[in-house]
N, C-alpha and C positions, 0 to 999 in steps of 0.2 A: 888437258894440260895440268900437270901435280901444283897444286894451290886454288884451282879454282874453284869454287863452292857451287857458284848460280853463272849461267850466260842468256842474259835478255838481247830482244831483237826487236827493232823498228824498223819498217820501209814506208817510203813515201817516192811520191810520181807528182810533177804538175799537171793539172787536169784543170777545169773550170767547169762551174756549177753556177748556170743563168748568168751567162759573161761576169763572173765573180774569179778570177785567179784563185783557185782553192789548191791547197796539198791532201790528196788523197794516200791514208799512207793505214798501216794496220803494225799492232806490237802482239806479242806476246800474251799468252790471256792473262798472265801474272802480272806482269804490267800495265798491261789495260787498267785490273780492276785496284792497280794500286794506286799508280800517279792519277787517273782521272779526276779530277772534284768534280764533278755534278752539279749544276745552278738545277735543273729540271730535268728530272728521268721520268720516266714511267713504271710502274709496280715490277712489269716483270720485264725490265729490259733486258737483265743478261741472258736468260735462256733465250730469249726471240732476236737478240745478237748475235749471239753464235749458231742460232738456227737460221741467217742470213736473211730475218726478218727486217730489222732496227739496223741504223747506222746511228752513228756521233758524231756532233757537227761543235762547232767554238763559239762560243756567245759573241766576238764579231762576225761572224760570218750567218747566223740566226739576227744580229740588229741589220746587217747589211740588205739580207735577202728578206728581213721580213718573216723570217722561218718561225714556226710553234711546233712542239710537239704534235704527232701525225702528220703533217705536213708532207708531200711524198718529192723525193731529190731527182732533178735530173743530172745524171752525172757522164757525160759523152765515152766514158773508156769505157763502163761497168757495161753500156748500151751496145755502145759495136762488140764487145767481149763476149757478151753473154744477155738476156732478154730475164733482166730481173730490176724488181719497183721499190727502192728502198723508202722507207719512210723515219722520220725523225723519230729515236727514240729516247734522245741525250742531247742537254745542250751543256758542255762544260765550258768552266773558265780558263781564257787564254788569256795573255796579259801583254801589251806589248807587239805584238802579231799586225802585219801590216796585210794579209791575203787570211783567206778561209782555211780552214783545217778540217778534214773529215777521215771519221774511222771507222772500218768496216772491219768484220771478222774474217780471222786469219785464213779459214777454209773458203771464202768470198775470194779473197785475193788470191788462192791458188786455182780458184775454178775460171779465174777470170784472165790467166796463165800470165799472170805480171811477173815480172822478174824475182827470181827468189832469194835470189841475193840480198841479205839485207841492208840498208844506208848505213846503219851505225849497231855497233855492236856494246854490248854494258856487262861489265864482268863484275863480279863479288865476289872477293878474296879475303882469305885469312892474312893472308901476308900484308907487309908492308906495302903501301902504294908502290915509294920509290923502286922498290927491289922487284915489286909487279911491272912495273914500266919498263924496268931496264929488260929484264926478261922478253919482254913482249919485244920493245925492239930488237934485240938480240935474236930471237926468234922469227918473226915475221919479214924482219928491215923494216919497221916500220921508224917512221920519223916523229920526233917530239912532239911536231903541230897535228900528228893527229891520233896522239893520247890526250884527254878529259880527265880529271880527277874531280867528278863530282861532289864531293865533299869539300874540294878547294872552292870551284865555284860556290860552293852555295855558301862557304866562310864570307868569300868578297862580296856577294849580295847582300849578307847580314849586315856587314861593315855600310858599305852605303846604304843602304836604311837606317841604321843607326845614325849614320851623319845626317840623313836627310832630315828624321826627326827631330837630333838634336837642335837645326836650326831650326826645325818648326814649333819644338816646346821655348826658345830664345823670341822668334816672335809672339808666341802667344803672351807672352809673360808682358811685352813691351807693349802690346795694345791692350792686356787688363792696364794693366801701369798709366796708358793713356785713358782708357774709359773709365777708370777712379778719378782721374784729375778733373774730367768733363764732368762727372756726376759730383763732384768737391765739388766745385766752382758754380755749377747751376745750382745746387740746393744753397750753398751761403749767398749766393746773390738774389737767391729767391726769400731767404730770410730777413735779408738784409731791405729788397723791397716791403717789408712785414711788417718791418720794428716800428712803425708810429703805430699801427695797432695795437701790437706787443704791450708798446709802452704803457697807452692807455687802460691796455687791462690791468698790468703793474700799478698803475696809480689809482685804480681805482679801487686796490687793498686784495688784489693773487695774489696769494704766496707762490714769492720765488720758486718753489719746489713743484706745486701744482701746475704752473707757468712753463716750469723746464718740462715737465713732462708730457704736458699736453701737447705741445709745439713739437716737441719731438717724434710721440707718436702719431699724429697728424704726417709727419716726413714722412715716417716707415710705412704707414698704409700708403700712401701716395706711391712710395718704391715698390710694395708689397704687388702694387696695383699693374704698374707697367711693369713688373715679373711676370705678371700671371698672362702679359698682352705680348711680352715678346723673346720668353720662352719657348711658347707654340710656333711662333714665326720662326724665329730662326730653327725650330726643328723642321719645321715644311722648310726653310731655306736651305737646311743641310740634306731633307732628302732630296729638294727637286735637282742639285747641285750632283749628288752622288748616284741615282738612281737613272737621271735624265740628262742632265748636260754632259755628265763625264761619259755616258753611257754613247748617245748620241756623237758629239766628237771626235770620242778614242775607239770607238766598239767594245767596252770594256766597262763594265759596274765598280764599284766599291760595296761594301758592306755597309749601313749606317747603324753604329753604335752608338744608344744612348747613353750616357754617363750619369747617375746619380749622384757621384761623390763629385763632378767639376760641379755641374746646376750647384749643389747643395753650398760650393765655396764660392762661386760668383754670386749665389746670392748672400750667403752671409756678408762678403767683403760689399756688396751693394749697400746693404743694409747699415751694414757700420760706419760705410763712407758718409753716408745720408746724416747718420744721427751726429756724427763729428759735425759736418759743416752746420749743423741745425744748432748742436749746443756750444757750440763756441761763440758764435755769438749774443746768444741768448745770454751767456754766463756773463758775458762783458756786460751788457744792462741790467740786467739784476746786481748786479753789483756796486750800480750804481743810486745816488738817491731815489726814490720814486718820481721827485718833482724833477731834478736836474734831467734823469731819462725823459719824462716829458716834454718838457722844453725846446731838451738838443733832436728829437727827435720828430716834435711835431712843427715846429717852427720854423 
């Protein structure tokens, strides 16, 4: 057809793999080796893929069955078709997928005399979408609902990720905003239980300035201290979250990214929250005489 550049091809069959509803389906080697991402392959998966050694399976359909690499599939079409032992040589991520997904090379699938007709067809044009569409249906009959403009979809996915995040950086922002208030309030209430000490060290001739400073850093190691205790925690908390419960759940991982530049501003804003509630109070007593701080404060 005049404008087409490239035409990819996908097929898939429902089949089941260890009473697991799986899609067994196979693309194009171009496409195989472009859209797959990979969690676990092995060194030489592709030549022992398309030499109908290696199949690829979905990371829920590997959490479902328990699957690891080597691992060998039994898979009911590929067995009454033909007498061949696939083994795990790819586990990629699917996202979303409620059944297993498996992929076998394209010369597997023809030996295995499945339909040749492919499920979906993907074209790559110089031209305009719109002017590609109308064509196509002018040409085939085909109908609106079953042209894709891959490129549209994957605009509207950006856009809802974008919104999803943007509320997720709106709550992040509202629970730092509440965890300064908790850390404000317990470090000046913990000062505030202090001050008849304080005082007395005042009166018995600190200077003010020595007085502010010790007291305050006293705070900061104290913050410094449960940083160093639940920084690590909440990082096992975010992987056992991302690695094991979403994993578990959904049949689907996340990545866990560590951040240096958030650690480095919750701790600082920790840090500063501390030293404010520490020295504000501290400055009101020193402020005051040394005997009158004594008095109103041990008395």
């Amino acid at each position: 057809m005049p404008g087409v550049s490239a035409i990819f091809t996908q097929s898939y069959l429902d089949t089941t793999v260890s009473n697991l509803p799986t899609k067994l389906g196979t693309k194009d080697t171009l496409t195989l080796e472009q859209t797959m991402v990979a969690k676990e392959m092995v060194d030489d998966f592709w030549p022992r893929f398309y030499q109908m050694d290696l199949a690829a399976i979905s990371e829920p359909m590997a959490v479902k069955l328990g699957l690891a690499l080597g691992d060998e599939l039994e898979v009911a079409e590929l067995n009454t078709a033909l007498e061949k032992t696939l083994k795990v040589g790819a586990i990629f991520y699917d996202y979303g997928s409620p059944t297993g997904e498996l992929l076998i090379a394209p010369e597997l699938w023809q030996r295995a005399e499945f339909s040749p007709v492919p499920t979906s067809l993907g074209i790559e044009s110089e031209l305009d979408s719109d002017d590609m569409r109308r064509r196509l249906m002018d040409e085939f009959g085909l109908s609106d609902n079953q042209l894709y403009d891959q490129q549209q979809i994957k605009t509207i996915a950006l856009e809802i990720f974008s919104q999803t995040f943007a509320v997720t950086k709106a709550l992040n922002g509202v629970t730092l905003m509440v965890a300064v208030i908790g850390l404000f309030s317990a470090c000046f209430m913990l000062i505030e239980a202090r001050k008849a000490a304080i005082a007395r060290l005042y009166a018995l001739g600190v200077r003010s300035r020595v007085l502010l400073g010790m007291v305050v850093m006293q705070m900061v190691v104290l913050v410094c201290f449960t940083l160093c205790l639940a920084l690590p925690l909440g990082a096992l908390v975010g992987y056992v979250l991302t690695d094991m419960v979403t994993l578990r759940a959904f049949g689907w991982s996340l990545q866990f990214v560590w951040s240096w530049s958030d650690i480095a501003m919750l701790s600082l804003v920790s840090i500063v929250t501390a030293s404010a509630a520490t020295a504000l109070p501290l400055w009101r007593l020193v402020k005051r005489p040394a005997m009158s701080s004594l008095q109103s404060e041990v008395l």
